[in-house]
C-alpha positions in Angstrom: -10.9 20.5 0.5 -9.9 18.4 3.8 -8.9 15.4 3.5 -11.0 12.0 5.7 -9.4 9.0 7.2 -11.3 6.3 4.8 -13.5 3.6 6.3 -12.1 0.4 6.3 -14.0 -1.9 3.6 -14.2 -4.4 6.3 -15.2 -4.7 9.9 -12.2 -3.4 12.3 -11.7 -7.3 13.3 -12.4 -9.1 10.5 -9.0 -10.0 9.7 -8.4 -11.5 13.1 -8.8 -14.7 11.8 -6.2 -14.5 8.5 -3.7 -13.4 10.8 -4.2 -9.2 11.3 -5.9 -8.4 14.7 -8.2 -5.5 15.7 -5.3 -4.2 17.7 -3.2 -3.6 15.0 -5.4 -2.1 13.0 -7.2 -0.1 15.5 -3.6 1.6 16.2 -2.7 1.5 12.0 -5.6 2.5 11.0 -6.9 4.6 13.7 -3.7 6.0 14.4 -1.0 6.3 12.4 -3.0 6.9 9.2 -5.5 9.6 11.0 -2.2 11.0 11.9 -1.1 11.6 8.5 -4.8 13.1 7.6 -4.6 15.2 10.2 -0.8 16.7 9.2 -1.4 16.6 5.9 -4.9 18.7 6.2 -2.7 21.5 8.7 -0.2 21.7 6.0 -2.6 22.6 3.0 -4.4 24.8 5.2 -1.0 27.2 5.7 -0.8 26.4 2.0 -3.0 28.7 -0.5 -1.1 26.7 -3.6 -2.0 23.6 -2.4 -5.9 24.0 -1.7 -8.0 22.6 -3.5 -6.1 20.1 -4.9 -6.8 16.2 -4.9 -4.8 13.6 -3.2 -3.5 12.4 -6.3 -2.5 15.9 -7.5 -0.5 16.8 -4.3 1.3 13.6 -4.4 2.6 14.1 -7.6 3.2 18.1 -7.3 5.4 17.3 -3.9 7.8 14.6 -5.3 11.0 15.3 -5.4 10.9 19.3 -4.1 12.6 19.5 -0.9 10.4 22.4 0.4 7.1 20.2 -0.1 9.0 17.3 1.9 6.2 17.1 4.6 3.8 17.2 2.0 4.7 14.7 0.2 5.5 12.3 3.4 1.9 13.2 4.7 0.5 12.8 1.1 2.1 9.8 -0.4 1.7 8.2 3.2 -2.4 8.8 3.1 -2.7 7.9 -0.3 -0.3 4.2 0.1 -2.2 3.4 3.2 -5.8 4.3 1.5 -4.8 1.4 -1.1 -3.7 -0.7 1.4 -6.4 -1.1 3.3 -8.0 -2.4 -0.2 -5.5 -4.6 -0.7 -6.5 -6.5 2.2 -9.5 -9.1 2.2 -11.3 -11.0 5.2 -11.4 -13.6 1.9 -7.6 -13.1 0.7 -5.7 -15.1 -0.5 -7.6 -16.5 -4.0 -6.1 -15.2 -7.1 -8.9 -15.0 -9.9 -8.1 -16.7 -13.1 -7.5 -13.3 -15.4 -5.0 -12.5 -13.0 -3.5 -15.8 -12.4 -2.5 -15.8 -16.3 -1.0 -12.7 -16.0 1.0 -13.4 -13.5 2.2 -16.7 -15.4 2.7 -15.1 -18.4 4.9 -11.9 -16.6 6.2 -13.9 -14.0 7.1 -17.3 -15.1 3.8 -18.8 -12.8 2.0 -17.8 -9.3 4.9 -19.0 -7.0 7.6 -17.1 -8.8 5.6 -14.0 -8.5 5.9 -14.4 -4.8 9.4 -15.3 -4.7 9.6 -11.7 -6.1 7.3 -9.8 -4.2 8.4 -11.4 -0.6 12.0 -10.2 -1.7 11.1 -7.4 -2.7 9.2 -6.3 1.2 12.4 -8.0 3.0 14.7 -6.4 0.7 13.3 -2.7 1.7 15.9 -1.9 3.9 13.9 0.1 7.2 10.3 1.5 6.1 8.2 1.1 3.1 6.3 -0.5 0.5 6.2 -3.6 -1.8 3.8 -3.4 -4.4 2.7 -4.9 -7.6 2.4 -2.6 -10.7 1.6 -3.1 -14.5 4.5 -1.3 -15.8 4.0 1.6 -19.4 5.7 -1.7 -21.0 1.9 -3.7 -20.5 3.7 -6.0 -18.2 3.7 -7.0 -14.5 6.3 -6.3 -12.0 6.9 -5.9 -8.3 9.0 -2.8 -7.1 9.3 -1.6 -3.7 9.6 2.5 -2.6 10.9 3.9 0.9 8.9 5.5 3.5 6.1 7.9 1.3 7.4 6.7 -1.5 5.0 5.8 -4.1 4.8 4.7 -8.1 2.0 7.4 -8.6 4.9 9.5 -8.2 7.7 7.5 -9.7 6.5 7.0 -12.2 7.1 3.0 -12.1 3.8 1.9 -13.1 0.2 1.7 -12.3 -0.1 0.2 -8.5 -2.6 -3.2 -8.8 -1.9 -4.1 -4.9 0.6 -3.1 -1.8 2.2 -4.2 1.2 2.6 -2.0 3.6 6.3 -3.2 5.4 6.6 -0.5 8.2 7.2 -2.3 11.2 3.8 -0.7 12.7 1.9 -2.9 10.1 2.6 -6.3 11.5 4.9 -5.7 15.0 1.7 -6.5 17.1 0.8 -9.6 15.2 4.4 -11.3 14.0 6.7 -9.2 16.6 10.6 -8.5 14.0 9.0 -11.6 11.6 8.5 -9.4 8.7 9.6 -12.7 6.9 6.1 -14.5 8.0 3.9 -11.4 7.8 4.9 -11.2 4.2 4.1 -14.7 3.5 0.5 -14.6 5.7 -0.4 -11.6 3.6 0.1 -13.1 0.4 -1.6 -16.2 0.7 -4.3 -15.5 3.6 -4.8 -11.0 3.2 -4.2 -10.1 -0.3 -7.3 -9.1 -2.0 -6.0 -10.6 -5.7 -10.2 -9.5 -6.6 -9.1 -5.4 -5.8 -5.5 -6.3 -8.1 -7.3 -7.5 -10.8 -9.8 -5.1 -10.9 -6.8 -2.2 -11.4 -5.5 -4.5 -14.0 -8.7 -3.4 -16.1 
């Protein structure tokens, strides 16, 4: 099986507006993601274990076993940046209401969920991920993983939305302000319809 860059569920500048240009994600998404794809699928090729299986799978056999390191970096990094690009929206920004009471029940209300989530992405020291999960307990929490890292393979919970914090993601449009690219995804980019559908 080789893996595909995904299409983007949105035209290449239709974020321009909420604060995400065609730029960036020309080079993110047309780059550095096809990059990954492209390693990944030369490293299951040399691989006769590893054909075959699904994205999913090779995330989750790689973890943690330090001969599969570029696998997993190539894996988890295809599979994080596959779920961000639906976690954007040209419309992001509106929580829907099944959501919004979960996140006031888990969280204490909307705001405090975002007080989390934003210290969650600044508090990833380098490269990474913030995310929101629904944890094995039922409930919502935010976590954040380094570089690949991913809760498909931690374990931490079932991912509902992500934020993608590598400085690639937001250097063209918000420069070192990683601060203010958090905040513009959360209430302008996040598609709260694509996190609440995963909450089913």
């Amino acid at each position: 099986m080789s893996f595909t860059l995904p299409t983007l569920p949105y035209a290449i500048g239709a974020l321009a507006e909420r604060g995400m240009c065609q730029e960036t994600l020309e080079l993110h998404h047309g780059k550095h993601h096809q990059t990954y794809v492209t390693a990944l699928n030369g490293l299951v090729e040399k691989n006769d274990a590893l054909k075959g299986k699904s994205l999913e799978e090779l995330v989750k056999l790689s973890a943690g076993k330090e001969d599969l390191t570029p696998v997993f970096n190539n894996a988890g990094q295809h599979w994080n940046h596959s779920f961000f690009w639906e976690s954007l929206s040209p419309e992001g920004g509106v929580i829907p209401p099944q959501l919004e009471r979960k996140l006031v029940e888990d969280f204490g209300g909307v705001d405090q969920f975002k007080a989390q989530f934003k210290a969650a992405a600044l508090g990833q020291f380098g490269s990474g991920w913030a995310w929101l999960v629904l944890g094995k307990d039922g409930k919502l929490k935010v976590t954040k993983s380094p570089n690949a890292g991913t809760p498909i393979a931690s374990g931490e919970g079932k991912p509902l939305l992500v934020l993608d914090v590598w400085e690639h993601a937001y250097y063209v449009d918000f420069r070192n302000r990683r601060p203010d690219f958090t905040d513009n995804f959360l209430n302008k980019l996040a598609n709260y319809e694509f996190a609440a559908a995963n909450l089913k």
